[in-house]
C-alpha positions in Angstrom: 96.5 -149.1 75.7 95.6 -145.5 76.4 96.4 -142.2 75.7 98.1 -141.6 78.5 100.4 -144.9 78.0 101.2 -143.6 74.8 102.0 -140.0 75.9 104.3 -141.2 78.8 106.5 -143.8 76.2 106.8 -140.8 73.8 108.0 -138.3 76.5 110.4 -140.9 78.0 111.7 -141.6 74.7 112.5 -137.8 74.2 113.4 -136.9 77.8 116.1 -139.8 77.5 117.9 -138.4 75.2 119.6 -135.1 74.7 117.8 -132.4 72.4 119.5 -131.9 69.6 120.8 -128.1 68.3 119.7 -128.2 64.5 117.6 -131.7 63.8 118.3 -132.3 60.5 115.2 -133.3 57.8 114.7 -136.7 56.3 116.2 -137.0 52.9 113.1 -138.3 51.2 111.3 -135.1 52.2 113.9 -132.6 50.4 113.7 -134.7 47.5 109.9 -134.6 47.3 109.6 -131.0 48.2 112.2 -129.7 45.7 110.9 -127.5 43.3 108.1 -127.0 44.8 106.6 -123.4 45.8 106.2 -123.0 49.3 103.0 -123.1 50.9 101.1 -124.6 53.9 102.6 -128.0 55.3 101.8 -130.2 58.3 103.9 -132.9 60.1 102.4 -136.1 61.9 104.5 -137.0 63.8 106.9 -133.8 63.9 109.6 -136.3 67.0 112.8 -133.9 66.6 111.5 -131.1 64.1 113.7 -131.8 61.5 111.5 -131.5 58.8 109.1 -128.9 60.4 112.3 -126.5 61.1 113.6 -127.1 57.2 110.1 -126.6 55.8 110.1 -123.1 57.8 113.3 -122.4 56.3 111.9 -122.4 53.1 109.3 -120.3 53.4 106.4 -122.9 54.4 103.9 -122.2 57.4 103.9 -125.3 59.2 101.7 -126.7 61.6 104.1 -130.0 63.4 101.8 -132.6 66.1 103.1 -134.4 68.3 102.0 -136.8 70.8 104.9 -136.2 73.1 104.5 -132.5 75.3 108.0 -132.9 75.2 108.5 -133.1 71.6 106.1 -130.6 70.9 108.2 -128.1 73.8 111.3 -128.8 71.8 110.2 -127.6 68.7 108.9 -124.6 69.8 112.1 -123.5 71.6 113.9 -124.5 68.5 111.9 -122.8 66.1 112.1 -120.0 68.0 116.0 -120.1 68.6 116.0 -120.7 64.6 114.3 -117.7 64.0 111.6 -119.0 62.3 109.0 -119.0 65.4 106.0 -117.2 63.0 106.2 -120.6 60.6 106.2 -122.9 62.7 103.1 -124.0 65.1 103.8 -126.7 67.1 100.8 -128.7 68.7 100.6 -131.7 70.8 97.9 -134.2 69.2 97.3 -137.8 69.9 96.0 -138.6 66.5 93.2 -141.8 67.7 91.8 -138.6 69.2 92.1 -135.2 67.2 92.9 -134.0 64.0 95.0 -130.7 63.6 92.6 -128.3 61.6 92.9 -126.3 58.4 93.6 -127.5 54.9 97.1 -127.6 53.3 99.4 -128.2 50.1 101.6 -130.8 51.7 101.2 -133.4 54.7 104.0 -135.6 55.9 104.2 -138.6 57.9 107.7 -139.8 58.3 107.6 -143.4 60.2 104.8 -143.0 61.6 104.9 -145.8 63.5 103.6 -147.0 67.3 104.0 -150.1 69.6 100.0 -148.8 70.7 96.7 -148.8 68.9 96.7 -146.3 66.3 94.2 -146.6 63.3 96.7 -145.1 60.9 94.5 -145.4 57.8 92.0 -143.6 59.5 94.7 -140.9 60.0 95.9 -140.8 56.6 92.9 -140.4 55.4 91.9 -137.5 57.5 95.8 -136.2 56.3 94.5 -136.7 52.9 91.5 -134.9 52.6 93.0 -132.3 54.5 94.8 -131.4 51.6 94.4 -128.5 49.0 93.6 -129.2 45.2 97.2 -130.3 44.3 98.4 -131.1 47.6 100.9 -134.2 48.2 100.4 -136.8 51.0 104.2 -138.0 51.6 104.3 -141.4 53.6 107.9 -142.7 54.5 107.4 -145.9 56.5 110.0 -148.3 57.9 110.6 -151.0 55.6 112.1 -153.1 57.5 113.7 -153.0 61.2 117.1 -151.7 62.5 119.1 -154.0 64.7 118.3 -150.9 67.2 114.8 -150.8 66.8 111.5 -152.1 68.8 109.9 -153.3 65.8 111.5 -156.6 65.2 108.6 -159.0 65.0 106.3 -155.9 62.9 105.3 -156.6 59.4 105.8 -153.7 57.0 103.3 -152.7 54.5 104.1 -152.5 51.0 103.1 -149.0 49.8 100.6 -149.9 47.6 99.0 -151.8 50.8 99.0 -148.5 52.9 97.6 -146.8 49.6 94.8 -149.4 49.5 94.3 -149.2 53.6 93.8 -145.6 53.3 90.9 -146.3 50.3 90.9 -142.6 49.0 89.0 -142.2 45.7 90.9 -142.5 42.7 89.1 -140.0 40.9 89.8 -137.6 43.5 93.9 -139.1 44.8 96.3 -140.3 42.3 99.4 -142.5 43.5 102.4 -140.4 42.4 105.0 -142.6 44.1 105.2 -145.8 45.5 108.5 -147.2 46.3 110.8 -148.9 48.4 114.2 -147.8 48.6 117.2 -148.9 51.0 119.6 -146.6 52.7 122.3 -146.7 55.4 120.5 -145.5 58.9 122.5 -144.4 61.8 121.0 -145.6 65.2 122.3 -144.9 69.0 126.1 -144.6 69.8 126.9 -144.3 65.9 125.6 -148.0 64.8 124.8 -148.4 61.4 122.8 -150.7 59.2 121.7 -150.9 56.0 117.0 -150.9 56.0 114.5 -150.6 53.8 112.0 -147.8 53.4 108.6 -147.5 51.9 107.5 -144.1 50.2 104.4 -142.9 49.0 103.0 -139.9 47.3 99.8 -139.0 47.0 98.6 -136.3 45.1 94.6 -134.5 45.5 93.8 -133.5 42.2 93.9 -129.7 41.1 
């Protein structure tokens, strides 16, 4: 499927629902960034803004991709609206294609996920050695799937399997975290249900 599929799903997905005022970030990224000094950051993936907006907000200058132009227009009206506007560059990407440039202390990918053709290794690995010495790779995949969501028949890579998939040196990447945690997640209309994540942190040697 093409680009253009891909770009149209995304944009439909967004469009369809309202824009939320203050997109909250995902819990597994506070956790990870905590104690941490603030630096450069970038989001794969950015959807809402959550986490780019909360990254701003603690000092980090983020660059958030997106393949949705809607997404992408969200964040940027929000970040501005936030007052945070000077941290926050928000670019429309379709990762099978291009790569956001520069080099930074953390990258995020929070469920990164696709019903079209996306090699995600590749893109991991390009997240990976985009990365500072003693930059984290944060990975927070869907574990398993919500009652809600269109992955039902996907299988879910163990983090240790995406680590591998990604086959970074491991003289130069350590694994930091690999885990797979469950949590209560709050789908459309207020439906609830208890899924699985899988987390990984990868950190480039200093």
């Amino acid at each position: 499927m093409s680009t253009t599929d891909a770009a149209a799903f995304w944009n439909g997905l967004y469009t369809g629902r309202p824009a939320p005022g203050d997109p909250q970030p995902n819990a597994t990224l506070t956790e990870t960034v905590a104690g941490l000094p603030p630096g450069t950051a970038l989001d794969l993936g950015c959807g809402e803004g959550g986490d780019a907006l909360w990254l701003a907000r603690q000092g980090w200058q983020v660059t958030a991709v997106d393949v949705s132009a809607v997404a992408v227009g969200r964040l940027a009206g929000l970040a501005a609206s936030h007052g945070v506007a000077g941290r926050v560059a928000a670019e429309r990407h379709d990762l099978g294609e291009t790569f956001p440039g520069g080099a930074f202390d953390l990258v995020c990918a929070h469920y990164l996920h696709t019903p079209f053709e996306l090699d995600r290794a590749a893109v991991l690995r390009a997240a990976a050695h985009a990365l500072r010495p003693g930059g984290r790779l944060l990975v927070v995949d869907h574990g398993s799937a919500a009652p809600w969501s269109w992955e039902q028949d996907a299988r879910f890579p163990s983090p240790r399997e995406v680590a591998a998939g990604i086959a970074l040196d491991a003289g130069t990447w350590a694994i930091e975290r690999a885990a797979a945690p469950r949590r209560t997640a709050t789908g459309p209309e207020g439906r609830t249900a208890e899924v699985t994540d899988h987390i990984l942190v990868i950190r480039r040697a200093g």
